[in-house]
SEFIZA-403647 format. One line per field, with one value per residue (C-alpha): chain; residue number from 1; x negated, y, z. Coordinates in pm, whole numbers. Last residue first. Example, Ala and Ser with C-alpha at 12.3 -4.5 7.8 and 13.67 -1.06 7.14 Angstrom:
chain = c(A	A)
resi = c(2	1)
c1 = c(-1367	-1230)
c2 = c(-106	-450)
c3 = c(714	780)
***
This chain:
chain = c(A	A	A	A	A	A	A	A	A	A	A	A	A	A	A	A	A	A	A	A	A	A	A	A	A	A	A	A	A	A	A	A	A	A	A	A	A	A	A	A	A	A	A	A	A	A	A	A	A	A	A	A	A	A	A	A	A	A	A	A	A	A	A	A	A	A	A	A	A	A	A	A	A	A	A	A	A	A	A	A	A	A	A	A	A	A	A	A	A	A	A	A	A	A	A	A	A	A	A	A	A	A	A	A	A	A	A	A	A	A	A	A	A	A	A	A	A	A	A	A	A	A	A	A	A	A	A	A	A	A	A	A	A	A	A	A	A	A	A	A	A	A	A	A	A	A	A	A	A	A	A	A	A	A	A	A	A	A	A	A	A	A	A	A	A	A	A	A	A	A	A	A	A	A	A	A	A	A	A	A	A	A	A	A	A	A	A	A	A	A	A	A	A	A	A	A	A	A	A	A	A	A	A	A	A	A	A	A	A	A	A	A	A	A	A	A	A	A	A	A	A	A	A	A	A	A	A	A	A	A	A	A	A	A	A	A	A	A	A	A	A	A	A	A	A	A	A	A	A	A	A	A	A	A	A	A	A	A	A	A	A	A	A	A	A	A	A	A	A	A	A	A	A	A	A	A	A	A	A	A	A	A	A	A	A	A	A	A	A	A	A	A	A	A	A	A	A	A	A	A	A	A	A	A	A	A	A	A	A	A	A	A	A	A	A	A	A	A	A	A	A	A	A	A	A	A	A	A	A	A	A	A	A	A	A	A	A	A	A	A	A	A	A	A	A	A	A	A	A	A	A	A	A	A	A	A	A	A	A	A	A	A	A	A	A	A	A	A	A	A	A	A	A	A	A	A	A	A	A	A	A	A	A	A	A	A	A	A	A	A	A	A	A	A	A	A	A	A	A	A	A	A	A	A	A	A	A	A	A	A	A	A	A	A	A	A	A	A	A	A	A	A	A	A	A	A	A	A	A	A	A	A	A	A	A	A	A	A	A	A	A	A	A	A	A	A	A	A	A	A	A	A	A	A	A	A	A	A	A	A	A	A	A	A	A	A	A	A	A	A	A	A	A	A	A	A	A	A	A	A	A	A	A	A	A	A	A	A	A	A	A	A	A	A	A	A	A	A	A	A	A	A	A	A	A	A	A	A	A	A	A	A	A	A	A	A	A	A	A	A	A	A	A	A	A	A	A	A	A	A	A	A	A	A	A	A	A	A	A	A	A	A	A	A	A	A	A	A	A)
resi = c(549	548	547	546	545	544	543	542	541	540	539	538	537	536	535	534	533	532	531	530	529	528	527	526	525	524	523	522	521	520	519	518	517	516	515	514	513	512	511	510	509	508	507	506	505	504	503	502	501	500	499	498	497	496	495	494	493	492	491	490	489	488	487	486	485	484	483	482	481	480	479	478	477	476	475	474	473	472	471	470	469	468	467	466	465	464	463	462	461	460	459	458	457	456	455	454	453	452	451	450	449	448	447	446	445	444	443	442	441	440	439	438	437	436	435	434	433	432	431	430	429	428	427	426	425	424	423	422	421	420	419	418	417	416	415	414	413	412	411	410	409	408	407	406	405	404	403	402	401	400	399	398	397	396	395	394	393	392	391	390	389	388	387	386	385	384	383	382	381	380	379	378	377	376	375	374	373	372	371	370	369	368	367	366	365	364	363	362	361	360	359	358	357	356	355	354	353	352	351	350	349	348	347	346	345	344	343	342	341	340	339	338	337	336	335	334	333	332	331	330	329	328	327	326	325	324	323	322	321	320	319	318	317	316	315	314	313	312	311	310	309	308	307	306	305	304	303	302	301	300	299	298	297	296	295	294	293	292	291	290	289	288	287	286	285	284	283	282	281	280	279	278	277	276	275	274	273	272	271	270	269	268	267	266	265	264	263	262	261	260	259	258	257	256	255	254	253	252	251	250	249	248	247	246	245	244	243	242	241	240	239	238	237	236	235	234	233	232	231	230	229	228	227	226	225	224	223	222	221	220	219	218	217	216	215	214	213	212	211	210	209	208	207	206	205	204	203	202	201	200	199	198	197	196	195	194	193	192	191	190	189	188	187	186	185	184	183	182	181	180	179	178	177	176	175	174	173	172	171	170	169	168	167	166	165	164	163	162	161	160	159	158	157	156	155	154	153	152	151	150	149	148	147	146	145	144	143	142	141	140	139	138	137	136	135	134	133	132	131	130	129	128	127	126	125	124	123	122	121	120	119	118	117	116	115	114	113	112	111	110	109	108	107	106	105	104	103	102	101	100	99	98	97	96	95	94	93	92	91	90	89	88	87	86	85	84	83	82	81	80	79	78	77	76	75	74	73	72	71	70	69	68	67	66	65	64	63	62	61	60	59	58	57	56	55	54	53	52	51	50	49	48	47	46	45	44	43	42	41	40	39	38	37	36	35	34	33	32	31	30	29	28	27	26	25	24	23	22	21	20	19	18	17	16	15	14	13	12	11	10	9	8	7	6	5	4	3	2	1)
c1 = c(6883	6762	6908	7069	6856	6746	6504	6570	6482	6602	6661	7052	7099	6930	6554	6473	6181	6139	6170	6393	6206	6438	6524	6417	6042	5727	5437	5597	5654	5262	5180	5038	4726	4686	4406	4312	4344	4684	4717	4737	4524	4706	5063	4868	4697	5070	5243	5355	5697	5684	5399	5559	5850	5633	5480	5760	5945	5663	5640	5438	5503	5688	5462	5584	5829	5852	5971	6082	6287	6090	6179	5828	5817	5746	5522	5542	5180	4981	5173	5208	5019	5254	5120	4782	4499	4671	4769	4377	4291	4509	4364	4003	4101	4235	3967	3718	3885	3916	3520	3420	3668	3508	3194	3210	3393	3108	2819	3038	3047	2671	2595	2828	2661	2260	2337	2504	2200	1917	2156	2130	1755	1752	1917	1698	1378	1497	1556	1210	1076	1209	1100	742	739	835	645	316	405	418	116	-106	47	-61	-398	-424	-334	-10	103	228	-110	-333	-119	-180	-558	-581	-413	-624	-770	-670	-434	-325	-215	-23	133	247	355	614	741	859	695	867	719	635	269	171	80	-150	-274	-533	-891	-1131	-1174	-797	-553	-389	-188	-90	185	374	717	794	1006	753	465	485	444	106	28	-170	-407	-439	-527	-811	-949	-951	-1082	-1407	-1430	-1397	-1629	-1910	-1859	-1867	-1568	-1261	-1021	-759	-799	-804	-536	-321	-456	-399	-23	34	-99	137	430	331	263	615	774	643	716	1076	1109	977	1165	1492	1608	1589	1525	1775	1677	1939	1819	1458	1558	1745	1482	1247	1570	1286	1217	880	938	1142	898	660	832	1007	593	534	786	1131	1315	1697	1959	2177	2065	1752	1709	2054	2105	2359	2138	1977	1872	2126	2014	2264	2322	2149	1826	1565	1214	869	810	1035	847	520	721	925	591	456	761	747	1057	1289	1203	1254	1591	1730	1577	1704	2073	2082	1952	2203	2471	2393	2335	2646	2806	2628	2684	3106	3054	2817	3084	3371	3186	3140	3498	3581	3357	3524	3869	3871	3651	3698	3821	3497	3255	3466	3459	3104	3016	3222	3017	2663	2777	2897	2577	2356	2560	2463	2130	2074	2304	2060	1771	1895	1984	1658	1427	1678	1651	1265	1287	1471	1286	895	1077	1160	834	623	805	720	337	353	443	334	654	649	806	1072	1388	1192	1274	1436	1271	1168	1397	1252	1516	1387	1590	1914	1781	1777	2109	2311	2235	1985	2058	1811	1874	1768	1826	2007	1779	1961	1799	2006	1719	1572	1267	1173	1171	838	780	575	617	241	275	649	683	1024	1308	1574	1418	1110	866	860	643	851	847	788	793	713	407	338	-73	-73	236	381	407	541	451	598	1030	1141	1343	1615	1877	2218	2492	2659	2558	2173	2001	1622	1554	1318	970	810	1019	1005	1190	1083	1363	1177	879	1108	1231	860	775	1062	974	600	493	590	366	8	-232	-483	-591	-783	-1046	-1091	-964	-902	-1058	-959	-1222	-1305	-1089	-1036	-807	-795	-784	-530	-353	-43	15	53	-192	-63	-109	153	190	-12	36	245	150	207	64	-283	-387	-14	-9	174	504	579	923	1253	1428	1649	1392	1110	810	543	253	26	-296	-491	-822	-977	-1273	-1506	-1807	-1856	-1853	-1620	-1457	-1318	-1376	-1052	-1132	-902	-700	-415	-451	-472	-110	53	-43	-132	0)
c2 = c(-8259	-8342	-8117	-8279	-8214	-8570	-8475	-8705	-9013	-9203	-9602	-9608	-9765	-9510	-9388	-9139	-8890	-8731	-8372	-8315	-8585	-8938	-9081	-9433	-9354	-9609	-9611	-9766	-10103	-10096	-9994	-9685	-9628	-9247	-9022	-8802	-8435	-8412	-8039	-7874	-7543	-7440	-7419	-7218	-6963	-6956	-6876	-6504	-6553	-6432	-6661	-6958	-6910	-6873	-7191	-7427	-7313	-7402	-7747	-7950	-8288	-8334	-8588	-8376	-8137	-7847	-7523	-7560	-7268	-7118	-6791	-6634	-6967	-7324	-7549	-7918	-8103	-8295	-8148	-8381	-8315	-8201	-7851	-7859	-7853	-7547	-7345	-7361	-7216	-6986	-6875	-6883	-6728	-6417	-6387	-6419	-6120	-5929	-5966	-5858	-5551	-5495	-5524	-5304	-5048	-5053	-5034	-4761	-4542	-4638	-4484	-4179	-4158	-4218	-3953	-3652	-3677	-3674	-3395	-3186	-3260	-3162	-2757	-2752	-2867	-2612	-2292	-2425	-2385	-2066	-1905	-2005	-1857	-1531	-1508	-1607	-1377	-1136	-1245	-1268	-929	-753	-909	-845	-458	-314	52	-8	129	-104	-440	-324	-309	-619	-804	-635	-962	-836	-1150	-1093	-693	-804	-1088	-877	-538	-883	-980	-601	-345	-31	239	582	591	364	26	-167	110	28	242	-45	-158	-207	132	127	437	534	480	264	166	-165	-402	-705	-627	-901	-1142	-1074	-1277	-1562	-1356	-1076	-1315	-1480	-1164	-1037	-1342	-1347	-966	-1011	-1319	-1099	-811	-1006	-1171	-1423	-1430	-1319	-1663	-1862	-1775	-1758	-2153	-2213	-2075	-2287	-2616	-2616	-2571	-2857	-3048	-2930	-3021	-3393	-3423	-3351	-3524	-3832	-3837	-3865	-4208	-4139	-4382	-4339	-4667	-4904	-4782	-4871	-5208	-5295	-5207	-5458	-5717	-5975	-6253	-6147	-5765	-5835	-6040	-5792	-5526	-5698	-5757	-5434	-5344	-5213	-5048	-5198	-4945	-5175	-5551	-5675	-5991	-6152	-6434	-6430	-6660	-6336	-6159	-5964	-5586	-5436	-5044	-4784	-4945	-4728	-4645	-4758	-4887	-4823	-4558	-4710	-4999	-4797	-4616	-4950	-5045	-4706	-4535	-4403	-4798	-4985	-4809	-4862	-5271	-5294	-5213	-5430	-5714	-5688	-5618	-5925	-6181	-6093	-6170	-6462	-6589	-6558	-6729	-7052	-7085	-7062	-7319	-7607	-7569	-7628	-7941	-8020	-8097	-8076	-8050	-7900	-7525	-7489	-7536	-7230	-7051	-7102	-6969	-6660	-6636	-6622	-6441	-6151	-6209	-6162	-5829	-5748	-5815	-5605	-5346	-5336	-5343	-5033	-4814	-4861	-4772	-4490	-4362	-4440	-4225	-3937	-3958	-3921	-3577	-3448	-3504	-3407	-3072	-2991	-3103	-2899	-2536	-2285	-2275	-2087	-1752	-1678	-1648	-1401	-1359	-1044	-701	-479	-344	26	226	297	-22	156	431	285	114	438	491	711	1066	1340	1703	2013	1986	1641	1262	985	707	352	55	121	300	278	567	656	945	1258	1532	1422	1369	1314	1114	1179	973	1228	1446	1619	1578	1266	1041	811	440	110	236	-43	43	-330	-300	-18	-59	265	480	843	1195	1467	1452	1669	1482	1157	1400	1189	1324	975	946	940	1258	1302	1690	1806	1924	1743	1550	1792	1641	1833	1693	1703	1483	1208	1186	1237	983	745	790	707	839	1205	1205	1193	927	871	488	573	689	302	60	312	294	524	706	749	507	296	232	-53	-86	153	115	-30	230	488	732	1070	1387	1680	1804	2098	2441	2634	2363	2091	1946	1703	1432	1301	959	638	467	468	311	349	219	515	743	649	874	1044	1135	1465	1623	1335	1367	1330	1224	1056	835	420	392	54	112	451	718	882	1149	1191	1496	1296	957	1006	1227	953	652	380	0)
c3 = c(2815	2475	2259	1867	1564	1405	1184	833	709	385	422	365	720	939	1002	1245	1258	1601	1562	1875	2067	2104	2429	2616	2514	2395	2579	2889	2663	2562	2897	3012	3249	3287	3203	3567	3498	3742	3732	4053	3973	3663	3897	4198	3899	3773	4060	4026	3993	3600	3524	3721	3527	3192	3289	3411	3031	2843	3049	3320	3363	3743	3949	4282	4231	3990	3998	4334	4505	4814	4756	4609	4406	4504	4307	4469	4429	4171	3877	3624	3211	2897	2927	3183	2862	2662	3009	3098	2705	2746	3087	2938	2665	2825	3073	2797	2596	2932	2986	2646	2641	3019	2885	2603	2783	3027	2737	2586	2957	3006	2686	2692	3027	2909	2598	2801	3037	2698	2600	2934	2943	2568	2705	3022	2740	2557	2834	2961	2612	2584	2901	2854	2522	2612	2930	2687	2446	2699	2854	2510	2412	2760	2659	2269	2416	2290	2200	1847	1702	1935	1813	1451	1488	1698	1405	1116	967	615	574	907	868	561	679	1010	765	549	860	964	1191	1159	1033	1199	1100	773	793	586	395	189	281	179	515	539	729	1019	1066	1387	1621	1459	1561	1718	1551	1555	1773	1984	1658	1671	2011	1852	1587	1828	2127	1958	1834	2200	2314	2042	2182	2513	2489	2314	2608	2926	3074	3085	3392	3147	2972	3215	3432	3038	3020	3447	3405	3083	3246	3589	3391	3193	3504	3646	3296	3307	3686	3633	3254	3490	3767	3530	3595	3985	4272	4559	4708	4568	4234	4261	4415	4138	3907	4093	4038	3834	4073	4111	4075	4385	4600	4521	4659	5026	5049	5012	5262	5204	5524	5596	5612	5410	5347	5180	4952	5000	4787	4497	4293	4108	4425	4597	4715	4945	4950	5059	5149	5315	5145	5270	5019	4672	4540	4478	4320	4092	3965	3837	3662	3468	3482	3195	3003	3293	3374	3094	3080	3367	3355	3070	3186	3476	3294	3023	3325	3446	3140	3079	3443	3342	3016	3197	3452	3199	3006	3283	3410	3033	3012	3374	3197	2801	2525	2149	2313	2513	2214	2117	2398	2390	2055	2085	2448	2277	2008	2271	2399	2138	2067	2404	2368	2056	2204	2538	2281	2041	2398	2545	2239	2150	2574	2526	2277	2387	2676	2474	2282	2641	2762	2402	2383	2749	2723	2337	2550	2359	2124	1851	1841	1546	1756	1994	2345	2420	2371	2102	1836	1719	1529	1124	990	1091	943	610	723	671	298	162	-16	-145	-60	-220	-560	-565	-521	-507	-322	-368	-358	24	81	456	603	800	1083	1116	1449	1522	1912	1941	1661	1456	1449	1479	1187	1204	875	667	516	262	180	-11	-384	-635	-803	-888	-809	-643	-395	-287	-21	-33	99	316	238	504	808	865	924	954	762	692	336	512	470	362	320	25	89	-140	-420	-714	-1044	-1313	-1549	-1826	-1661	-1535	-1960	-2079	-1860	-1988	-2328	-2351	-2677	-2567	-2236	-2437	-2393	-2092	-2094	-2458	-2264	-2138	-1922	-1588	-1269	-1001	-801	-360	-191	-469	-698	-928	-1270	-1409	-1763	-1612	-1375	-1696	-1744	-1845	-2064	-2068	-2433	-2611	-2765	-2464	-2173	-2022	-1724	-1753	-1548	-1467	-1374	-1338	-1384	-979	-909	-696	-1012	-1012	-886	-1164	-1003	-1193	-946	-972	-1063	-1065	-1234	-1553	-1751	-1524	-1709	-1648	-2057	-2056	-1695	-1744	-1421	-1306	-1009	-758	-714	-609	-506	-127	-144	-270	4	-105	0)
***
C-alpha cells in the first residue's frame, strides 16, 4: 500500500537507458471504479496536451524514483480515453468533506491509499471528523465501492464508518486454542466412551444371540432341560450387565488407579462376588488384600463404584494439570531476561499474540523496510492489515502502534485462550456426560426388552410342557374354590382361570413331569375328541362335531 502524497513529485527514471525524464505532478483517479489509472507528469497547456503514465507502464516504486519501461511509458492524455475523460472533469479530491448518506462527518479529504501493483484504492487520510486522533487530528476511512464525489462534498455509505469504530474485547472467535493437554483429555474420553460403547453393544448383541439360541434349544426338550436353560438365560443376562458395567468403567478409569483408590475407602453399598457371595458388606473399610482379591475374581470395578469412585476423575485431573501447564509456560515466559532473549521473546510473542490487535485503531503508521505502507494511522486493523504486517515480519511493529506490548499481548491472548478452552472442554464434558446416560439409559432399555422377551417365553414355554399333564396337588383360588383337584389334567381353560386368579406360577409349579405307564386297553379312550376322525358304514370319514362334556 502507497500513500498519494509520497509519489508525487518523484522522479521517473526509465529502466532501458537508467536516465530521469519526468516527475509526478499529480494522481489520476477512476472514482467510479474506486481506481488509480496512473500519472500526470505534464498538465495541459495552450499548444500541447496533458502527458501521463498509466499504472500499467510503471515498474515498481520505490521510496526514492519510479521505474518506468521506457520513454515511450509517458504518452499523451488524448490516446487514452478514460484519462482524458477524469482529466476534463478536473476532479479535485483534497480538501473536500467526507459525509456518510446519513450526515455523519467523517473529516477533510488529506490523501489516499492505494495498492501499487493493482491500483485499487484502499483508503482516505482525513482531517477532524468524529473519528479523529487526538494527538495528530488525522484518521483513516476505509474506501468502500459507492464514493460519489459532488463539488464540495463526497458521499460514503453508513457502514464505512461503521468499519472505522474500534472493536476490542471479548474472546476471539478466530483464536487458537493454547491449550492442546485440554483438547487431548476431552478428545482421549470421547474415545474411550466410542471404544466402550462399540464393545458393550458387541457383547450385548452376542448375547442376545446367545439367548435366541437357547430358547430355542430350550423349546426342542422338556422338563429339567428347560430348568437347565432358563438358569443358563437368566446368568447370561447378568453376566452381560455386569460385563458391561465394567468394561465402561474400565475404560474411563485405569484399573490400576481404581485400586489405589479403593483402600482404605468405606463401602457404601454391598459388594457380591460373582457366585452371589458376600465380599464386603456396608460401612466396611477395604484393605489391600479386600483389593486384590477383587481384581482377582474380576468385580475390581465394582468395588470402585461401591466406594464413591468417579467415571470422570480423569477429565478432572487432566484439565487441572493442563491448567497447571499454561500458568507455568506464560510464568516462564515473562520471567525471561537479558537483552538478546527479550528480543528473540519479543518476536516470539508478536508472531503468537497478533491477533490481539484485531479491531484496534492505529496509532501510527507502520511502514515495510522499503517504505510500503503496511498500515496507515487511523485504520482499523482487519485480517487482510495482520497478513500483511506478518508476511513483512512487522508483528511487533503493529502491536506497538495499536497501543500493545508483545507481553501484555502474550497475557491477553493467553487469558483469552485459557477461558475458551475451559468454556470447551466444560461444554464436551457436558456432551461426553449426556453420551454415558443416553448410553446407560439404551443399554437398560435393552436389557429390560431382552429380559421381558425371555420372561415371556419362558412362561409360554412352561404353560406349553404342563397342558394335557395332572396337577400334583389341589389349586385353590383367592376364595378357596378348586380349579382343579388332585390328578386333574391341566387345560386351556384351568390356565387362563388360574392366570386371572392369580395362581398360575402355583398351577405351573405342581405339574406331574413323571411319564406315565399306560396300557394298551388304557391307551385307547371311552369318548371321542372333537376332531377325532370317524368312520361309518358307507366307508367315507368325516369330523365328528358334537361337545364333549
Amino acid at each position: 500500500m502507497r500513500k498519494g502524497s509520497d509519489v508525487i513529485d518523484k522522479v521517473v527514471v526509465t529502466y532501458d537507458t537508467g536516465k530521469k525524464i519526468v516527475r509526478i505532478i499529480d494522481l489520476i483517479f477512476d472514482q467510479k471504479h474506486n481506481q488509480l489509472l496512473g500519472f500526470l507528469v505534464a498538465e495541459k497547456g495552450l499548444f500541447r496536451d496533458a502527458r501521463v503514465i498509466p499504472l500499467q507502464e510503471v515498474q515498481a516504486i520505490g521510496s526514492d524514483a519510479i521505474v518506468v519501461k521506457s520513454k515511450e511509458s509517458v504518452v499523451k492524455a488524448h490516446r487514452l480515453p478514460v484519462i482524458k475523460e477524469i482529466l476534463h472533469q478536473n476532479i479535485v479530491l483534497r480538501k473536500k468533506r467526507i459525509l456518510t448518506t446519513e450526515g455523519l462527518d467523517l473529516g477533510g479529504l488529506v490523501d489516499l491509499f492505494f495498492d501499487e501493483h493493482s491500483g485499487l484504492v484502499e483508503g482516505y487520510e482525513v482531517s477532524g471528523g468524529v473519528f479523529a486522533d487526538a494527538y495528530s487530528g488525522r484518521s483513516f476511512v476505509p474506501a468502500g465501492e459507492a464514493l460519489k464525489i459532488g463539488y464540495d462534498v463526497a458521499f460514503v455509505p453508513p457502514e464505512t464508518a461503521q468499519m472505522m469504530e474500534e472493536q476490542v474485547g471479548g474472546i476471539r472467535g478466530t483464536v487458537q486454542a493454547t491449550g492442546d493437554r485440554l483438547q487431548d483429555s476431552a478428545q482421549t474420553t470421547n474415545r474411550r466412551l466410542q471404544t466402550a460403547a462399540q464393545s458393550v453393544n458387541e457383547q450385548l448383541q452376542s448375547s442376545v444371540e446367545s439367548v435366541n439360541r437357547g430358547l430355542q434349544s430350550a423349546s426342542q426338550n422338556a422338563g429339567e432341560q428347560f430348568l437347565a436353560v432358563s438358569d443358563a438365560t437368566s446368568s447370561k443376562l447378568q453376566d452381560l450387565n455386569r460385563d458391561a458395567t465394567a468394561s465402561l468403567t474400565n475404560n474411563l478409569a485405569d484399573p490400576a488407579d481404581q485400586k489405589v483408590y479403593v483402600i482404605g475407602k468405606y463401602i457404601e453399598r454391598d459388594v457380591l462376588t460373582p457366585d452371589g457371595n458376600v465380599l464386603l458388606l456396608e460401612g466396611q473399610e477395604v484393605t489391600l488384600v479386600d483389593a486384590e482379591t477383587a481384581d482377582r475374581m474380576g468385580i475390581l470395578d465394582e468395588l470402585y463404584r461401591a466406594t464413591g469412585g468417579s467415571l470422570t476423575a480423569n477429565i478432572s485431573r487432566n484439565l487441572q494439570a493442563a491448567t497447571e501447564f499454561t500458568s507455568n509456560r506464560i510464568g516462564s515466559v515473562t520471567r525471561s531476561s537479558g537483552a538478546k532473549v527479550r528480543d528473540s521473546v519479543d518476536s516470539l510473542a508478536a508472531h503468537l499474540a497478533i491477533q490481539q490487535a484485531r479491531g484496534r485503531r492505529v496509532g501510527q503508521t507502520v511502514r515495510a523496510d522499503d517504505g510500503l505502507i503496511l498500515a496507515a494511522s487511523g485504520q482499523i486493523v482487519t485480517e487482510s492489515l495482520l497478513a500483511r504486517a506478518q508476511t513483512y515480519g512487522k508483528e511487533a511493529e503493529l502491536l506497538n502502534s495499536v497501543g500493545l506490548t508483545p507481553a501484555t499481548a502474550v497475557r491477553s491472548s493467553a487469558s483469552d485462550r485459557w477461558l475458551e478452552n475451559k468454556v470447551q472442554l466444560g461444554n464436551q464434558a457436558s456432551i461426553a456426560q449426556q453420551n454415558l446416560n443416553t448410553f446407560w439409559q439404551a443399554l437398560k432399555a435393552n436389557a429390560e426388552k431382552l429380559q421381558g422377551r425371555s420372561t415371556r417365553a419362558m412362561k409360554k414355554q412352561r404353560i406349553e410342557q404342563a397342558l394335557g399333564r395332572p396337577v400334583t396337588r389341589v389349586i385353590l383360588d383367592p376364595e378357596d374354590n378348586v380349579i382343579l383337584n388332585v390328578g386333574e389334567l391341566i387345560t386351556h381353560c384351568a390356565v387362563s382361570q388360574a392366570e386371572k386368579s392369580g395362581v398360575l406360577n402355583i398351577l405351573l409349579s405342581s405339574v406331574y413331569t413323571k411319564e406315565p405307564e399306560i396300557s394298551d386297553k388304557e391307551l385307547r379312550a371311552s369318548e371321542h375328541g372333537m376332531a377325532a376322525l370317524v368312520l361309518h358304514g358307507n366307508g367315507r370319514s368325516q369330523l365328528e362335531s358334537k361337545s364333549i362334556l
